[in-house]
C-alpha positions as CSV (number, residue, x, y, z in Angstrom):
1,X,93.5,87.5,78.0
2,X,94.8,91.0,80.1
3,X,98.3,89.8,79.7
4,X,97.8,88.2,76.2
5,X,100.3,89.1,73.2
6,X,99.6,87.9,70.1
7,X,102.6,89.1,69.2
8,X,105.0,85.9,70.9
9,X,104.4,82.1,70.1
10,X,102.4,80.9,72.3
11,X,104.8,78.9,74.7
12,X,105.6,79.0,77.7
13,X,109.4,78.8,77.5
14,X,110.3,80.0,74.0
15,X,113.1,78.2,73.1
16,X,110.7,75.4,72.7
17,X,108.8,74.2,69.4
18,X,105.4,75.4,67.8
19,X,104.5,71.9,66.2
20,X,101.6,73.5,63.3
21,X,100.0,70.7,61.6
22,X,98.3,71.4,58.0
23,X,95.4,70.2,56.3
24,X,94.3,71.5,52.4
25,X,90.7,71.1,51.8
26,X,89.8,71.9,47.9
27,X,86.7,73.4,46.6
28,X,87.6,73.9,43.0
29,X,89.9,74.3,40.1
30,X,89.1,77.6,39.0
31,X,91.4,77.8,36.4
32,X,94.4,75.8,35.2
33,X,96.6,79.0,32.7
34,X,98.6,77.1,30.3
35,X,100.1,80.2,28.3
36,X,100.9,81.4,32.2
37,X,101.8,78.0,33.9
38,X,99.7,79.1,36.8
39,X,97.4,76.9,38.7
40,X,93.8,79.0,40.1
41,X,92.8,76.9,42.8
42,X,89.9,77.9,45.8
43,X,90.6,76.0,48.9
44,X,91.0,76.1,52.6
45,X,93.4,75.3,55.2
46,X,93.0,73.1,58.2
47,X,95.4,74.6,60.6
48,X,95.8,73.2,64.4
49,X,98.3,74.0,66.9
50,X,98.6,74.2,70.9
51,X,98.5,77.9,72.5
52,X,99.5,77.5,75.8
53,X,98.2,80.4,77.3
54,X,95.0,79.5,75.6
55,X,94.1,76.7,78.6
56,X,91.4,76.4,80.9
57,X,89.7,74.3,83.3
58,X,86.8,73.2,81.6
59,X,85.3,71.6,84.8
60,X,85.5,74.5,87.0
61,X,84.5,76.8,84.3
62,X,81.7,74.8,82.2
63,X,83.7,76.2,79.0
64,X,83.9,73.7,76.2
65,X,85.2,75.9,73.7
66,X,86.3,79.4,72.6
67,X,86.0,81.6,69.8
68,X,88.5,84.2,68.7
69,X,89.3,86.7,66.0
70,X,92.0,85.4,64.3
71,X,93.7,89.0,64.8
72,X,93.2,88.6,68.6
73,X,95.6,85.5,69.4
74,X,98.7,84.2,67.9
75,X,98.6,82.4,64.5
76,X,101.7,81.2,62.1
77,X,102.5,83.3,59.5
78,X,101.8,80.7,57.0
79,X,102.4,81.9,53.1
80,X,102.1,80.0,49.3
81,X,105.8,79.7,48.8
82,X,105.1,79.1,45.3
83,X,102.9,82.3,45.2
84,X,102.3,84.1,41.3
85,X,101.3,87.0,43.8
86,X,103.1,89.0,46.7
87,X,103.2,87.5,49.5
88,X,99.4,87.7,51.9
89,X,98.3,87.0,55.1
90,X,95.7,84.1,54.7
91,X,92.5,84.7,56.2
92,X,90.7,87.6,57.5
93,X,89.6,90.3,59.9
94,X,86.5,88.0,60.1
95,X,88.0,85.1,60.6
96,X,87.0,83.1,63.8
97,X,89.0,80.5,65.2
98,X,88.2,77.8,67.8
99,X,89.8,76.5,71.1
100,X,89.0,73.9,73.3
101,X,90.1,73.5,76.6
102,X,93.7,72.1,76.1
103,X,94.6,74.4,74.4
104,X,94.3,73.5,71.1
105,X,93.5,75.8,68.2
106,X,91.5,75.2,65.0
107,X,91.8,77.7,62.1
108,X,90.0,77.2,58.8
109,X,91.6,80.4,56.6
110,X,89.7,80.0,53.3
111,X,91.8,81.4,50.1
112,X,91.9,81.5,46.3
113,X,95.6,80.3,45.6
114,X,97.4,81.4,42.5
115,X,100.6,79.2,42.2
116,X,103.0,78.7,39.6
117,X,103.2,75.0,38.1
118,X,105.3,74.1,35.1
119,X,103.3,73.1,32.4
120,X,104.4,70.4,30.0
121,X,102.4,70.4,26.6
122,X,104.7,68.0,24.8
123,X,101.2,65.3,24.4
124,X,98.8,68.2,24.3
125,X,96.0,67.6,24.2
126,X,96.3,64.4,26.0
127,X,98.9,65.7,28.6
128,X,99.1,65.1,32.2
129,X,100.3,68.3,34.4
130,X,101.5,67.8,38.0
131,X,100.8,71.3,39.8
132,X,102.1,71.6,43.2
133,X,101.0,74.2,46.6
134,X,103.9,74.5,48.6
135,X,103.3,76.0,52.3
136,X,105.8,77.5,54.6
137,X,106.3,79.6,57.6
138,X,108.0,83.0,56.3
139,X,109.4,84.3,59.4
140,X,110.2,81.6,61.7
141,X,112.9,78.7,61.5
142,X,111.6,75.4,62.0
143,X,113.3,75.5,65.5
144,X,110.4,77.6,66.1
145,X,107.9,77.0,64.3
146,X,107.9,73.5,63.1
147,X,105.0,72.5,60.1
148,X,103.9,69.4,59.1
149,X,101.1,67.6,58.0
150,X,99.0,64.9,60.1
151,X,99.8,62.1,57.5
152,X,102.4,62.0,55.2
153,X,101.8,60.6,51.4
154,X,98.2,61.1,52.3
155,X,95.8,62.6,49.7
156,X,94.3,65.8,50.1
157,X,90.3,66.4,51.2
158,X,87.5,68.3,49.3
159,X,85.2,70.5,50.7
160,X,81.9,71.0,48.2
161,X,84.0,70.5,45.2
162,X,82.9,71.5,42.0
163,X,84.8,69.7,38.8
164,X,86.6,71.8,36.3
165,X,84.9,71.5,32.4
166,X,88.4,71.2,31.3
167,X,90.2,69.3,33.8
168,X,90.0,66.1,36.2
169,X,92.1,65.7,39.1
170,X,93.8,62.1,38.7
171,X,95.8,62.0,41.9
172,X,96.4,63.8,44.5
173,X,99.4,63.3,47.5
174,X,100.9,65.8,50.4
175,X,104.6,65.6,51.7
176,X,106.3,67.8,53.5
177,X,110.6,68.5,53.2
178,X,112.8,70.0,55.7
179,X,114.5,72.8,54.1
180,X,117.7,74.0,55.2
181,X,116.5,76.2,57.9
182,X,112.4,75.4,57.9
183,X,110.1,73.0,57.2
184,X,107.5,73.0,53.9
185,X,104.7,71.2,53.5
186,X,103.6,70.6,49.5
187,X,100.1,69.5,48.4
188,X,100.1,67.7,44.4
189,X,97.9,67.7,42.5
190,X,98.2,65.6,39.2
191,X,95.0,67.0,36.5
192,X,94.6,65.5,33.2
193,X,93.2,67.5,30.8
194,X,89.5,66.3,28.8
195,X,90.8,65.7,25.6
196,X,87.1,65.6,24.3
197,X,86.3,69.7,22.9
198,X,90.0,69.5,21.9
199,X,89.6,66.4,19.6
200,X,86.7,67.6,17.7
201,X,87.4,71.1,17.0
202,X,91.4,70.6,16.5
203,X,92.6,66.9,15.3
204,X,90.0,65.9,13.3
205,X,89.9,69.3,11.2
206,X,93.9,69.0,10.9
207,X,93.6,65.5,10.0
208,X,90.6,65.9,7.2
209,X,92.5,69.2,6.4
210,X,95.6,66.5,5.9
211,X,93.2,64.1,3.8
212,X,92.2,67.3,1.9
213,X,95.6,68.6,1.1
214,X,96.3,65.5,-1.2
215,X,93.4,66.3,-3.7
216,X,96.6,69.1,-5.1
217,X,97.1,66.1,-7.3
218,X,93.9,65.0,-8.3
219,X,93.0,68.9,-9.6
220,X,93.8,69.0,-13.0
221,X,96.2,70.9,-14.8
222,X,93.8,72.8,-16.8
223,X,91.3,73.2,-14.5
224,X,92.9,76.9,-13.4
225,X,92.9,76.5,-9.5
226,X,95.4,74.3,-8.6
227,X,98.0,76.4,-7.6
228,X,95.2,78.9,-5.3
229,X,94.1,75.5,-3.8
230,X,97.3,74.3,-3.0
231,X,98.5,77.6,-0.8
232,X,95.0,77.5,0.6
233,X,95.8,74.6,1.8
234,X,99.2,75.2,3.1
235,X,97.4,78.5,4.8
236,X,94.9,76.7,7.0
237,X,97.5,74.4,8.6
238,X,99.2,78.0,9.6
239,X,95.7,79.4,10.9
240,X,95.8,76.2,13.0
241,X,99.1,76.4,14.1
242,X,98.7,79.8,15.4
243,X,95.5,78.6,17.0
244,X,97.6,75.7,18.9
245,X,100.3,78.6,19.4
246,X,97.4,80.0,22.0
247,X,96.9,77.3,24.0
248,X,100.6,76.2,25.4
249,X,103.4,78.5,27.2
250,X,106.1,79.9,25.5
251,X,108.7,77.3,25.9
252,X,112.3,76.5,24.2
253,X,112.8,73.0,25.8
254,X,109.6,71.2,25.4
255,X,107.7,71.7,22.0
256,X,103.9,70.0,21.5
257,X,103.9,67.1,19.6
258,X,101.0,68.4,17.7
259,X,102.9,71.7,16.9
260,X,105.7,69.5,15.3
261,X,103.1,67.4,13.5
262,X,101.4,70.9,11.8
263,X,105.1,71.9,10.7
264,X,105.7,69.3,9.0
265,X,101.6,69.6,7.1
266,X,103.1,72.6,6.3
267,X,106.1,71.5,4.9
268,X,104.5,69.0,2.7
269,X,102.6,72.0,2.0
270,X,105.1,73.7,0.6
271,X,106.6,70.9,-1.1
272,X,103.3,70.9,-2.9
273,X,103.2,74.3,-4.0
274,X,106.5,74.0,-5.1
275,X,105.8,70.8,-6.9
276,X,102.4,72.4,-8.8
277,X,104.2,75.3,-9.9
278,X,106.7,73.3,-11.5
279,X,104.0,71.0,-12.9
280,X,102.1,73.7,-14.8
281,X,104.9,75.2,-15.8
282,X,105.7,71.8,-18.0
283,X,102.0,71.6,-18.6
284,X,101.6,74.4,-20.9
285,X,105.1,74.2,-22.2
286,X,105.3,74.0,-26.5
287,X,104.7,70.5,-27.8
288,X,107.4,71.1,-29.9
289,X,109.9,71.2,-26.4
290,X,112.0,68.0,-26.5
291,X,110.9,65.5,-23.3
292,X,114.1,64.9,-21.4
293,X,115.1,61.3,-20.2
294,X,114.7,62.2,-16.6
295,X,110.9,63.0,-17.2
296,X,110.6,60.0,-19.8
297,X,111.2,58.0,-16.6
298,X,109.1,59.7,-14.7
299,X,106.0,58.6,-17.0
300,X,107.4,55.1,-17.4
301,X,107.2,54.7,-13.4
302,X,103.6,56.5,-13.3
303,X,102.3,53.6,-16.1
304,X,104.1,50.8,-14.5
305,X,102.3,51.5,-11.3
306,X,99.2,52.0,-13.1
307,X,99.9,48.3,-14.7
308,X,98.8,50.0,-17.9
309,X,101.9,47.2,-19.8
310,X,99.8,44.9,-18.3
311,X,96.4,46.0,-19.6
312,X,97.8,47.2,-23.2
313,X,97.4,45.3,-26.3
314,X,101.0,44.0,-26.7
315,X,104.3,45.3,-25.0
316,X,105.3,46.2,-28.5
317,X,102.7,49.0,-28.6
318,X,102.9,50.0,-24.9
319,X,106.7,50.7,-25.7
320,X,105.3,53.0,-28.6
321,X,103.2,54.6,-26.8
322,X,105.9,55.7,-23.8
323,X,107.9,57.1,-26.6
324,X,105.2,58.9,-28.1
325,X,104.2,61.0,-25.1
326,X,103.5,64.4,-24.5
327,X,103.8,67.3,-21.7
328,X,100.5,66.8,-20.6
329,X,101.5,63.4,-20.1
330,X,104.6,64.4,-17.8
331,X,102.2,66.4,-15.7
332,X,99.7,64.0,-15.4
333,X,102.7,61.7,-14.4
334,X,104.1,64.1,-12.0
335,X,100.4,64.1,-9.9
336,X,100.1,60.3,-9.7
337,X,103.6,60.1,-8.0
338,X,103.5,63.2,-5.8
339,X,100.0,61.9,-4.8
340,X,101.6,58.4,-3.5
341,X,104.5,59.9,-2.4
342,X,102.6,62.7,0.1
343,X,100.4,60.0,1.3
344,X,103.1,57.6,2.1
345,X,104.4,60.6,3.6
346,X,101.4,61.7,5.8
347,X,100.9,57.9,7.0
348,X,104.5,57.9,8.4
349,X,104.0,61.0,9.8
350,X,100.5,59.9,11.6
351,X,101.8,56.7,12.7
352,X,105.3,58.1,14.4
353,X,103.1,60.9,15.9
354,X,100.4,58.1,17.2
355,X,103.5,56.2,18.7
356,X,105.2,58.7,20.6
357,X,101.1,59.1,22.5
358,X,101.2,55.7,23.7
């Protein structure tokens, strides 16, 4: 070790090849950012290599193997190329690493990686994200320094994992690519996300909020709230919009389904504000007020639905009684069709939304 430098690769003849072969070992997803797109994972490398000047006769010298500071021989300047941080040397000051006779070199740098991944919330909260670690050596071309990885397509190891609340790892592969002038070995890790805390504290309370929403039309006229229930209503599908809002990235090119499914609540929300206003408006209109044809029809279509010709006395009668009609009449006839017409509505809505999960 009196002529050692960690400063050159450790060859020989140095226009020859460093071959560095990579392991990842995982211990757990700390944290998977989706307002960030950044991956928090805690992990280790397996790194092995041949050091040259790092051989001995293990016969002669009874040594079976050698530990070093990792600052006292050379190791490959190894960085997360896909790094949310500046650039760091991995490992330590602490760090031991271990040879064995031939030469070969063992080092285990243990890390918390923060990488960007591209997060893709379209099926929130059902989604699958593929989050990648990509590993290359900075300062060396892969003339020099060549990385790879011991099997290619293989999956990567664990190490005393722990699993995430949130998140389950559904596949995992590594693979490395030559770039144009080095090699870069990249770990995947595809994580779907527990749907479970999401289901019962977001869907079901939009979708009974959606049930809710279609009382509007069931509240009576007279009964003086309809109008503060209605942008109630049409308030609480904003709250959980923004409350959706938190949970996914700011992105222009893929929107959650779930976001488009609340705009549209709140459309029909606004639809049925619109809709009541109107409504009591021709409620408490004069009963003196001539009924147009256009809400004349309106009631005819409400008591054709309702089969009331069919129940009445004689058609005679029933076509009496539709010209004898009032404004209370209209508005009552304006809730039973605005009721069928939302829910029709909402079904649609569910069942496209449903389809475009599967």
């Amino acid at each position: 070790m009196a002529n050692y430098s960690n400063k050159i690769r450790p060859l020989h003849y140095q226009d020859e090849t460093v071959y560095i072969y990579i392991s990842f070992y995982l211990s757990s997803l700390i944290e998977v950012d989706t307002v960030h797109q950044r991956l928090v994972t805690a992990a280790h490398l397996g790194v092995v290599w041949v050091d040259e000047f790092l051989q001995w006769d293990q016969e002669s010298t009874g040594i079976e193997v050698l530990h070093f500071k990792q600052g006292d021989i050379w190791i490959p300047d190894l960085v997360l190329m896909n790094s949310v941080n500046t650039f760091e040397e991995m490992g330590g000051d602490f760090y031991y690493v271990t040879v064995i006779p031939d030469g070969t070199v063992y080092w285990y740098p243990y890390q918390v990686f923060e990488s960007k991944c591209e997060i893709d919330t379209t099926y929130f909260p059902f989604d699958i994200q593929t989050c990648k670690l990509s590993f290359i050596s900075w300062a060396f071309g892969k003339e020099e320094v060549n990385v790879s990885i011991f099997k290619e397509n293989a999956p990567i190891d664990y190490y005393f994992y722990v699993n995430n609340p949130v998140w389950e790892i559904k596949e995992t592969t590594s693979h490395s690519s030559v770039q144009e002038s080095s090699t870069m070995i990249t770990f995947t890790l595809a994580l779907r996300r527990k749907p479970k805390f999401y289901v019962i504290n977001l869907i079901l309370p939009i979708i009974l909020l959606g049930v809710i929403s279609l009382l509007v039309f069931v509240v009576p006229a007279d009964a003086g709230e309809k109008m503060s229930f209605a942008v109630t209503v049409f308030l609480s599908f904003a709250v959980f919009l923004s409350i959706i809002s938190m949970h996914i990235p700011i992105d222009s090119v893929k929107t959650s389904m779930l976001e488009v499914y609340l705009t549209l609540q709140m459309s029909l929300g606004m639809f049925m504000i619109f809709i009541s206003s109107f409504q009591l408006r021709l409620h408490h209109r004069k009963s003196h007020r001539k009924i147009g044809a256009f809400y004349r029809g309106v009631v005819r279509i409400e008591r054709f639905l309702r089969c009331s010709a069919c129940l009445g006395p004689s058609s005679l009668e029933t076509s009496d009684r539709v010209d004898e009609i009032d404004w209370n009449d209209v508005s009552s006839a304006i809730d039973f069709c605005c009721f069928w017409i939302i829910l029709v509505s909402q079904i649609v809505i569910a069942i496209v939304l449903f389809m475009s999960y599967i």
